[in-house]
C-alpha positions as CSV (number, residue, x, y, z in Angstrom):
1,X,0.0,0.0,0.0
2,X,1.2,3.4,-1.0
3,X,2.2,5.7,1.8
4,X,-0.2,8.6,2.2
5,X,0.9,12.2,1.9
6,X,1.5,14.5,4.3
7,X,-0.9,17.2,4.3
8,X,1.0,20.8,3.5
9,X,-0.1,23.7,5.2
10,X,-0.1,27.2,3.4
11,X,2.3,29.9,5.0
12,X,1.7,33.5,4.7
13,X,5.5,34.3,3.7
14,X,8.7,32.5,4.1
15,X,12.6,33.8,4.3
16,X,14.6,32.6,2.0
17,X,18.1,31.8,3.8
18,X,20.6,32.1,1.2
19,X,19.2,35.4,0.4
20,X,18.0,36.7,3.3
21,X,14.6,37.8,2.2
22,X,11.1,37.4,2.9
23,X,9.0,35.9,-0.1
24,X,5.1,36.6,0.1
25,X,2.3,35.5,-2.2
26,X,2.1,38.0,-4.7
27,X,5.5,39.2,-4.5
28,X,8.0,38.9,-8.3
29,X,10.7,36.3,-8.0
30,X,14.5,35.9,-9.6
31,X,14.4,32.4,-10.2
32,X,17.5,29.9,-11.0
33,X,17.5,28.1,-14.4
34,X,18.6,24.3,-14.8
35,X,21.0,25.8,-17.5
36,X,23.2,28.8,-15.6
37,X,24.1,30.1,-19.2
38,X,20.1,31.2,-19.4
39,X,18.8,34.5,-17.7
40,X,17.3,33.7,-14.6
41,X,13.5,33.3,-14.7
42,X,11.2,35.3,-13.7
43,X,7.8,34.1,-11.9
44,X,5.0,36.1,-9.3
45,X,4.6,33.4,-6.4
46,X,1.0,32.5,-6.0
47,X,0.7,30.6,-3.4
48,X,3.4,29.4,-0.5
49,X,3.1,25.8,1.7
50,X,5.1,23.8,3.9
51,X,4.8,20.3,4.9
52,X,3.4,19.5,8.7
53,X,6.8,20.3,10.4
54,X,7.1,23.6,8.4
55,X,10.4,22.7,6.0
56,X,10.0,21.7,2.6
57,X,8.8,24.6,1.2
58,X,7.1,25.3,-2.3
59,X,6.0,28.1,-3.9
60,X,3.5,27.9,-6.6
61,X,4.9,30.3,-9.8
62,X,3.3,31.9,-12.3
63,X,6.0,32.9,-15.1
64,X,6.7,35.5,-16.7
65,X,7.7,34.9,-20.5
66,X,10.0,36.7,-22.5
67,X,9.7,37.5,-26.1
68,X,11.8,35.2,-27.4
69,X,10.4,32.4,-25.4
70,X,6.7,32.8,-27.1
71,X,5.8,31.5,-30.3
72,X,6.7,34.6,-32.7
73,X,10.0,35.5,-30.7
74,X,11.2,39.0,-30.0
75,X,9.8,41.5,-32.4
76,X,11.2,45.0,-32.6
77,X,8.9,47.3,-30.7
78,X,9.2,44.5,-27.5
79,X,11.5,46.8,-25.0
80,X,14.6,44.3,-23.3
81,X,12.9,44.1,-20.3
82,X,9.2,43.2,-21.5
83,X,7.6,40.5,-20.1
84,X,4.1,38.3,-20.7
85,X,2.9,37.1,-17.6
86,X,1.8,33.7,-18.9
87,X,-1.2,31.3,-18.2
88,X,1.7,28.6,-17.3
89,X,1.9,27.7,-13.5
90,X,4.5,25.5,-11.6
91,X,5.7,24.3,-8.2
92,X,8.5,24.7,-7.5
93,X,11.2,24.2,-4.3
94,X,11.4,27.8,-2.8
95,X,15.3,27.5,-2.9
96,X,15.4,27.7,-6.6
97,X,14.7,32.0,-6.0
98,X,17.3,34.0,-6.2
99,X,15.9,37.2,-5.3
100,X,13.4,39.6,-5.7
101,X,12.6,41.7,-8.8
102,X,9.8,44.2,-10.0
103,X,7.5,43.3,-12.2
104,X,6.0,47.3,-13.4
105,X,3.0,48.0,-15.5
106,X,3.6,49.2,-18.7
107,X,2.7,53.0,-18.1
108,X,4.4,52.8,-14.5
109,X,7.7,51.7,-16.2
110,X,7.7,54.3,-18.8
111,X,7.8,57.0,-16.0
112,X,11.0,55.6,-13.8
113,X,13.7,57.8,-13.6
114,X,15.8,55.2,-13.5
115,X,15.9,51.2,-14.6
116,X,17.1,48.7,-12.1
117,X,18.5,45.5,-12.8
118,X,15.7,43.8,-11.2
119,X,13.2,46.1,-13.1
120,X,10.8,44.8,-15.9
121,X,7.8,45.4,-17.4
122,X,4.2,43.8,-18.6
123,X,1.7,45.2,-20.9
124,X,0.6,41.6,-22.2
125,X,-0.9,38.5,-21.0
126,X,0.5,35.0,-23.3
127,X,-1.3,31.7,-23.4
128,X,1.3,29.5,-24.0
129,X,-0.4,26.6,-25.9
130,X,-2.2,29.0,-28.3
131,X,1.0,31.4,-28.7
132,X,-2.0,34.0,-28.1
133,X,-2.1,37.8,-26.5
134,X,-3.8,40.3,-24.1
135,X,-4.9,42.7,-25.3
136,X,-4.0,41.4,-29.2
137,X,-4.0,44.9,-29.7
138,X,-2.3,48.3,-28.8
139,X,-1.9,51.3,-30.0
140,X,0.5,52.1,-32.6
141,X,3.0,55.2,-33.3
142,X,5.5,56.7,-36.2
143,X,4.6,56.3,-39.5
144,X,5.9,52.5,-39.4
145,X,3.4,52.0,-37.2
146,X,4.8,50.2,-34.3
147,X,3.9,50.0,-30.9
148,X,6.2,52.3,-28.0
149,X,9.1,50.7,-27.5
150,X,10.6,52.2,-23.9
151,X,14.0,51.7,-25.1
152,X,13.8,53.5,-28.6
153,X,14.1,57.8,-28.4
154,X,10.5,59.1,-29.5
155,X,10.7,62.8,-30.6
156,X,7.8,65.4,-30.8
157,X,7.1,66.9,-34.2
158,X,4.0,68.9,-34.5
159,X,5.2,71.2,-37.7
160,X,5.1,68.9,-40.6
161,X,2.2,67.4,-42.5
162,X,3.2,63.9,-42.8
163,X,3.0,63.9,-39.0
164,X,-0.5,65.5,-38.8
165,X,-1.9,62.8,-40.8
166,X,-1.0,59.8,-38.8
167,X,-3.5,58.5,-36.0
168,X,-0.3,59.6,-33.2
169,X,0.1,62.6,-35.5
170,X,2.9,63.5,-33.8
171,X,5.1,61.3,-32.1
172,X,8.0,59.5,-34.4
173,X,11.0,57.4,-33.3
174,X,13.7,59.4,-33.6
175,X,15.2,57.0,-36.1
176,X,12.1,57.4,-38.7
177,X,11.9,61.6,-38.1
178,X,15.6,61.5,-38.8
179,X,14.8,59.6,-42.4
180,X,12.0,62.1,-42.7
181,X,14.0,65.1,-42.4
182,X,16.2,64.0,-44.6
183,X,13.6,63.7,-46.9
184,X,12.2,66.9,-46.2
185,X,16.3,68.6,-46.7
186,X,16.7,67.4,-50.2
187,X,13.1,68.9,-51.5
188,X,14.9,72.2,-51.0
């Protein structure tokens, strides 16, 4: 006959020793890859339990994907430190964290005034079995028609007619205004 398992009993928070920090449901998580050569992963903990004598400790993750880990890869407008918090849940041994990060918004990130290391940002949900997103849609800028990319210089124009007629009339990357201008120089 098969042994029974011990029941587990959920735990508010728990410090992580070789750290020396407390992990709470809820909170972002650095967490260590089988492969050292990979980035470190990067999960929100759900749910912590213990077994009956309080060791053993597990955390339930929820990951965080980056671009290049979804079906489609990295495309340019996705910022270095995007991520898609995914529908893809795990438990795992709370050793495996390494630290803690920050998981921003997308609109809380844009207005640091500085970028950590253990900074990132989310602006879509990813089903990982469908390769799908939330929201499959946002807004676009520039006349190549991308979405913001936080790490690409965005410049204001509000003087030339190709930038009136576009739905974000007036913001370009500077890359594309520069081509623009240039455009605009040899007309005269």
């Amino acid at each position: 006959m098969a042994k029974a398992k011990a029941p587990r009993r959920p735990l508010e928070s728990c410090t992580i020793k070789h750290i020396n920090k407390t992990i709470n449901a809820g909170d972002c998580v650095l967490m260590r890859p089988a492969d050292q050569s990979n980035p470190q992963y990067v999960a929100r903990i759900e749910r912590i339990d213990a077994d009956a004598r309080g060791g053993n400790v597990k955390v339930l993750a929820r990951w965080y994907y980056r671009p290049e880990e979804s079906i489609g890869g990295r495309r340019q407008f996705h910022g270095s430190k995007e991520l898609f918090l995914s529908d893809h849940y795990d438990v795992q041994s709370a050793d495996t964290i390494e630290g803690k990060c920050t998981v921003h918004s997308f609109k809380s990130y844009t207005k640091l005034d500085a970028v950590g290391n253990d900074d990132f940002f989310c602006r879509f949900e990813y089903n990982s079995s469908t390769g799908a997103f939330n929201p499959d849609r946002v807004a676009v800028y520039c006349k190549c028609e991308m979405p913001y990319n936080p790490d690409d210089l965005m410049v204001q124009c509000e003087d030339c007619s190709d930038c009136r007629s576009l739905k974000n009339w007036n913001w370009y990357y500077f890359s594309c205004h520069f081509q623009l201008e240039q455009k605009w120089l040899k007309k005269f």
